[in-house]
Backbone and ligand atoms as CSV (ligand in chain L), in Angstrom:
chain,resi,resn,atom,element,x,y,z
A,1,UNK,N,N,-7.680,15.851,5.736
A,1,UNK,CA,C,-6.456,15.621,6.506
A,1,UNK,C,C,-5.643,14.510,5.844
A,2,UNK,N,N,-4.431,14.736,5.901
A,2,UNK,CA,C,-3.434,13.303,5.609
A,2,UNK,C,C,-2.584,12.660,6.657
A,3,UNK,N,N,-2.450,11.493,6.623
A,3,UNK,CA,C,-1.715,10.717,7.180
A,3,UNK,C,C,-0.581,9.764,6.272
A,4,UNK,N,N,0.205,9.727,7.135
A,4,UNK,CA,C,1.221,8.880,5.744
A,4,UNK,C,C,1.497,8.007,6.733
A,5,UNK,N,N,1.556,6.364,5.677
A,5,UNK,CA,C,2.023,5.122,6.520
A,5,UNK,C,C,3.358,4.834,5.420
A,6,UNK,N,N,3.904,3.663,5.587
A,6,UNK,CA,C,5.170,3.084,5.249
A,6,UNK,C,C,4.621,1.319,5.806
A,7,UNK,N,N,4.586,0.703,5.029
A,7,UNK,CA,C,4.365,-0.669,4.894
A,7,UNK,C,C,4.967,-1.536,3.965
A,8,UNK,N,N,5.651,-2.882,4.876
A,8,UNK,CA,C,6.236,-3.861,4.398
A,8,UNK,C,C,5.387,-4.684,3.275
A,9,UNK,N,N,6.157,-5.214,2.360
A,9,UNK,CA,C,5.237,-5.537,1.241
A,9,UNK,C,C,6.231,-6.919,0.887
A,10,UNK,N,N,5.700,-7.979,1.255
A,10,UNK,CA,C,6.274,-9.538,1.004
A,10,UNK,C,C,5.583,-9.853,-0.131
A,11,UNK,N,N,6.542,-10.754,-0.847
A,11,UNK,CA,C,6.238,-11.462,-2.928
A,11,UNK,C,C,6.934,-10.969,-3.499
A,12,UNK,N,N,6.594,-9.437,-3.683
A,12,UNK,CA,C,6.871,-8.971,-5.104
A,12,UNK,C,C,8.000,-9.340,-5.630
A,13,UNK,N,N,8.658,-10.063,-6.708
A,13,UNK,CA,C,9.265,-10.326,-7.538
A,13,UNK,C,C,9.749,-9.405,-9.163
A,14,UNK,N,N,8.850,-9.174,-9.582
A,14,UNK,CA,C,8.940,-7.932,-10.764
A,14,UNK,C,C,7.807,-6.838,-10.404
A,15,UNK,N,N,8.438,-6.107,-11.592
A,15,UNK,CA,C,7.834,-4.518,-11.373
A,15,UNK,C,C,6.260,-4.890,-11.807
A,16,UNK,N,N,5.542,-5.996,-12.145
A,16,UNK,CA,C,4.335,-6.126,-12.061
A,16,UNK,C,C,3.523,-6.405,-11.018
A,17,UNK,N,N,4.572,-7.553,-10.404
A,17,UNK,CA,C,3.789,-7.411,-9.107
A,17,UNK,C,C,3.702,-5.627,-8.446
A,18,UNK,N,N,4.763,-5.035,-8.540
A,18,UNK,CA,C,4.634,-4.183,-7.156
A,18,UNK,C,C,3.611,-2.647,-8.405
A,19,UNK,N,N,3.462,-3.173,-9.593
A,19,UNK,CA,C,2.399,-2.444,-10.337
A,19,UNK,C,C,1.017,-2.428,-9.670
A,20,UNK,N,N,0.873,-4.349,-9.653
A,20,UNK,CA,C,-0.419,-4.094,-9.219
A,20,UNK,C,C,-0.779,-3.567,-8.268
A,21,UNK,N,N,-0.104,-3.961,-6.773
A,21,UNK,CA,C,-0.158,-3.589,-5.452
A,21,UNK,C,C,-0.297,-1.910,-5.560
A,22,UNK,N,N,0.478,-0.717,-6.388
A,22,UNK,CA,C,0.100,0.524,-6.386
A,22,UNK,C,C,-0.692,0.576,-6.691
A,23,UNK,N,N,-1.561,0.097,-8.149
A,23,UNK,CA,C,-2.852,0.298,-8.809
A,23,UNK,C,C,-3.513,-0.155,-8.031
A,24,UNK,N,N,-3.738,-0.962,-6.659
A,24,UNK,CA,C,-4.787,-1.543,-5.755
A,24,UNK,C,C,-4.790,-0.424,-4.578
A,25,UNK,N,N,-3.693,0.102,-4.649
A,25,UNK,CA,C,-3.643,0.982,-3.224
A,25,UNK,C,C,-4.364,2.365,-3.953
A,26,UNK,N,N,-4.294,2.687,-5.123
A,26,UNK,CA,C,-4.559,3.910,-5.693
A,26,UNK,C,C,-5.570,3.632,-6.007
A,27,UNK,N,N,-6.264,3.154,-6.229
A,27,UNK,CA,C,-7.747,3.004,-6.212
A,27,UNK,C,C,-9.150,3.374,-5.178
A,28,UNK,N,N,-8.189,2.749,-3.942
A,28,UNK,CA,C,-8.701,3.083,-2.654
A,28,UNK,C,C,-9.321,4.711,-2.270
A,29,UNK,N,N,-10.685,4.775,-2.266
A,29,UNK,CA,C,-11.376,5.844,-1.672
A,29,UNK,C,C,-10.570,6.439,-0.673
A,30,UNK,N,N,-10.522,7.470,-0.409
A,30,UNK,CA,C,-9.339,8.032,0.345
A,30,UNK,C,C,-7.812,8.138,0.533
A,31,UNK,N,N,-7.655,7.185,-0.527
A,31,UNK,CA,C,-5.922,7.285,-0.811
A,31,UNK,C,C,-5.655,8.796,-1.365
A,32,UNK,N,N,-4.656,9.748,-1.279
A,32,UNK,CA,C,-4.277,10.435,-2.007
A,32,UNK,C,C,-2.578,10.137,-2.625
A,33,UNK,N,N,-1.994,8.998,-2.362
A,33,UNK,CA,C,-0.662,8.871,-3.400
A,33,UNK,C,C,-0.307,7.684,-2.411
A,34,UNK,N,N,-0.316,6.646,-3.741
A,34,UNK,CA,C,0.807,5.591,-3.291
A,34,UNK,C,C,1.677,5.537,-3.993
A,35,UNK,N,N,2.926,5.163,-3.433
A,35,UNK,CA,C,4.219,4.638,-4.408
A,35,UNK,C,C,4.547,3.043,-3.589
A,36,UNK,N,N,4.791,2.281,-4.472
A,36,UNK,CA,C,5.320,0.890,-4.078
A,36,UNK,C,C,6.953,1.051,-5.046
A,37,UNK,N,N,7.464,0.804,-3.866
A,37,UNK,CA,C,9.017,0.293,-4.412
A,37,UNK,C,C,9.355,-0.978,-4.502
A,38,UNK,N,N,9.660,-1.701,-5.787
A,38,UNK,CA,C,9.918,-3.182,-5.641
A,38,UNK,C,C,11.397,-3.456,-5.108
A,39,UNK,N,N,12.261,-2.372,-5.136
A,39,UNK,CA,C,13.915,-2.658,-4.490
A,39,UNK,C,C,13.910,-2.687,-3.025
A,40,UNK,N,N,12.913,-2.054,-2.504
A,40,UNK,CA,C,13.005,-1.800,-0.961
A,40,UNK,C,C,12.150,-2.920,-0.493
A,41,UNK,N,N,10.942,-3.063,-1.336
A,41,UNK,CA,C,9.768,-3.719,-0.817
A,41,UNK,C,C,8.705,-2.876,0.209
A,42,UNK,N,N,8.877,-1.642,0.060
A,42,UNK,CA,C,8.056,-1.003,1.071
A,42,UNK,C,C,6.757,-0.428,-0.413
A,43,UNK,N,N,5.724,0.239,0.402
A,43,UNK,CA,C,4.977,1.114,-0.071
A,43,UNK,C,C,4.583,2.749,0.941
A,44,UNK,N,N,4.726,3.865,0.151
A,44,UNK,CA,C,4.659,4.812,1.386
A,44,UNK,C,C,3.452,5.283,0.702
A,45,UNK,N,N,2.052,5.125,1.503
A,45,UNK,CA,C,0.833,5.886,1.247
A,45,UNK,C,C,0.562,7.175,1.896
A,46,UNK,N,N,0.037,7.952,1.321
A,46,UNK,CA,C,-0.524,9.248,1.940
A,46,UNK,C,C,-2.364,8.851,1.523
A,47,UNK,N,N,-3.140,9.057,3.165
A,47,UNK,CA,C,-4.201,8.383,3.009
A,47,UNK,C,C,-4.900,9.643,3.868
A,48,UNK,N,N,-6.106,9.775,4.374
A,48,UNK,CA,C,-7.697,10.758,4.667
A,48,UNK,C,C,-7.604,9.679,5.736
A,49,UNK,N,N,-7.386,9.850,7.143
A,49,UNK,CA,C,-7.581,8.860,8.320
A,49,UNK,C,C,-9.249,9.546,8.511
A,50,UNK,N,N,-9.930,10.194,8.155
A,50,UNK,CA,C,-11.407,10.159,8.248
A,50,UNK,C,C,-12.382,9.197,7.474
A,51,UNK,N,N,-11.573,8.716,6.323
A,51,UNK,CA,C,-12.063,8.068,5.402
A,51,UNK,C,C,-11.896,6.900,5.544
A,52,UNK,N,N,-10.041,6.019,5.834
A,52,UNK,CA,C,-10.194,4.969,6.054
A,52,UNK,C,C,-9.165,4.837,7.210
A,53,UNK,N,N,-8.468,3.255,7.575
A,53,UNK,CA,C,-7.686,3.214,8.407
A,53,UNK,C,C,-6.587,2.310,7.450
A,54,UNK,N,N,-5.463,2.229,8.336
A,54,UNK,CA,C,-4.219,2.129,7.417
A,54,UNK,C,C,-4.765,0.014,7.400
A,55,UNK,N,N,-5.397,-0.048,8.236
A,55,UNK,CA,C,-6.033,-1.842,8.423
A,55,UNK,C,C,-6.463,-1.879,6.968
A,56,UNK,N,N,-7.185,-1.058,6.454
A,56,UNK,CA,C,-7.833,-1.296,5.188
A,56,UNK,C,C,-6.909,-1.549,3.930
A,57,UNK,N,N,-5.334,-0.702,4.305
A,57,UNK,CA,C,-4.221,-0.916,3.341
A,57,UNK,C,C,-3.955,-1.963,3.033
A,58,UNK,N,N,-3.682,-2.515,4.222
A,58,UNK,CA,C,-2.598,-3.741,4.783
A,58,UNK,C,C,-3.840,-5.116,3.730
A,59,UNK,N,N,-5.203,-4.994,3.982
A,59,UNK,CA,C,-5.990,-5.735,3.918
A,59,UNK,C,C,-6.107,-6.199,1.952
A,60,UNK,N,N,-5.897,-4.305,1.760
A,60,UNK,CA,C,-6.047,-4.508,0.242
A,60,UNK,C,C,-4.809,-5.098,-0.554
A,61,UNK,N,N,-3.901,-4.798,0.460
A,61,UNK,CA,C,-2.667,-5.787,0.026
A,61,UNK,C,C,-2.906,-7.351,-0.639
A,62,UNK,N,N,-2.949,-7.390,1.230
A,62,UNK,CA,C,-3.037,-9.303,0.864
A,62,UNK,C,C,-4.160,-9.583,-0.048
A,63,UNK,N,N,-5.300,-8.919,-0.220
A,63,UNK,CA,C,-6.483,-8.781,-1.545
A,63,UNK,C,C,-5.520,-9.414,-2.670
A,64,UNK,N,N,-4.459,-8.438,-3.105
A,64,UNK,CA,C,-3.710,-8.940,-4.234
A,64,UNK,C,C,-2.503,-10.137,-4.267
A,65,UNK,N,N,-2.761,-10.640,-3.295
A,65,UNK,CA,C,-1.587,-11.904,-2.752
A,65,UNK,C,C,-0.526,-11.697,-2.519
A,66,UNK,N,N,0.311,-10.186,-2.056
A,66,UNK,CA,C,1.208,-10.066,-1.232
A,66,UNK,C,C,0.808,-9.914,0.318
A,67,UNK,N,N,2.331,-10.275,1.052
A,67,UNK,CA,C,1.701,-9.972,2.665
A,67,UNK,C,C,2.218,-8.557,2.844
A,68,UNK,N,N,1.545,-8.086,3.921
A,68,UNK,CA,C,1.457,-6.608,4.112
A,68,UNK,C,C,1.558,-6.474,6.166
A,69,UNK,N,N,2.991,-5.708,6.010
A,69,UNK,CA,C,3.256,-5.306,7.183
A,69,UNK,C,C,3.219,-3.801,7.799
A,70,UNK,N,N,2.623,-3.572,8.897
A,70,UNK,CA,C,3.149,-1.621,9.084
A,70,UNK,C,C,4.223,-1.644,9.344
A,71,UNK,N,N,5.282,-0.973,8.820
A,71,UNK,CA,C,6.536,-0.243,9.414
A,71,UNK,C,C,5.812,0.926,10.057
A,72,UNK,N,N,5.474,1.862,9.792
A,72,UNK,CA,C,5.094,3.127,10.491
A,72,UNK,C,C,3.974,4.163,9.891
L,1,9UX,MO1,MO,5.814,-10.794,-12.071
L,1,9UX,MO2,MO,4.474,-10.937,-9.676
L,1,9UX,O1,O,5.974,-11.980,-13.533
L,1,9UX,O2,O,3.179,-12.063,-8.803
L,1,9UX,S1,S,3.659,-10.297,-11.645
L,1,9UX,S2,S,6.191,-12.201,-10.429
């Protein structure tokens, strides 16, 4: 099954920061596609809600030292 979230993403400054933050979200067991936008500051994941919860996103965020909000 998929679920898609949309989350606020505070820091990012260059396209490295919002590199890493995708390569951290795409890593994630049960992710199937993140995109991080550094112009918007959002990230829209498509994630397996059997596998994880969108808490685990938000969590792997701040992991990489941005803050991490749900929009939806
Ligand atoms: Mo870019 Mo982001 O030089 O923490 S990697 S500012």
């Amino acid at each position: 099954s998929t679920q898609v979230c949309r989350i606020r993403i505070n820091g990012m400054t260059c396209t490295s920061c919002s590199n890493t933050v995708e390569q951290a979200l795409q890593a994630i067991q049960g992710v199937q596609k993140a995109q991080v936008a550094l112009a918007t500051e959002e990230a829209e994941v498509q994630y397996d809600p059997k596998i994880l919860s969108y808490n685990q996103l938000l969590q792997a965020i701040e992991d990489t030292g941005f803050g991490a909000i749900l929009i939806s």
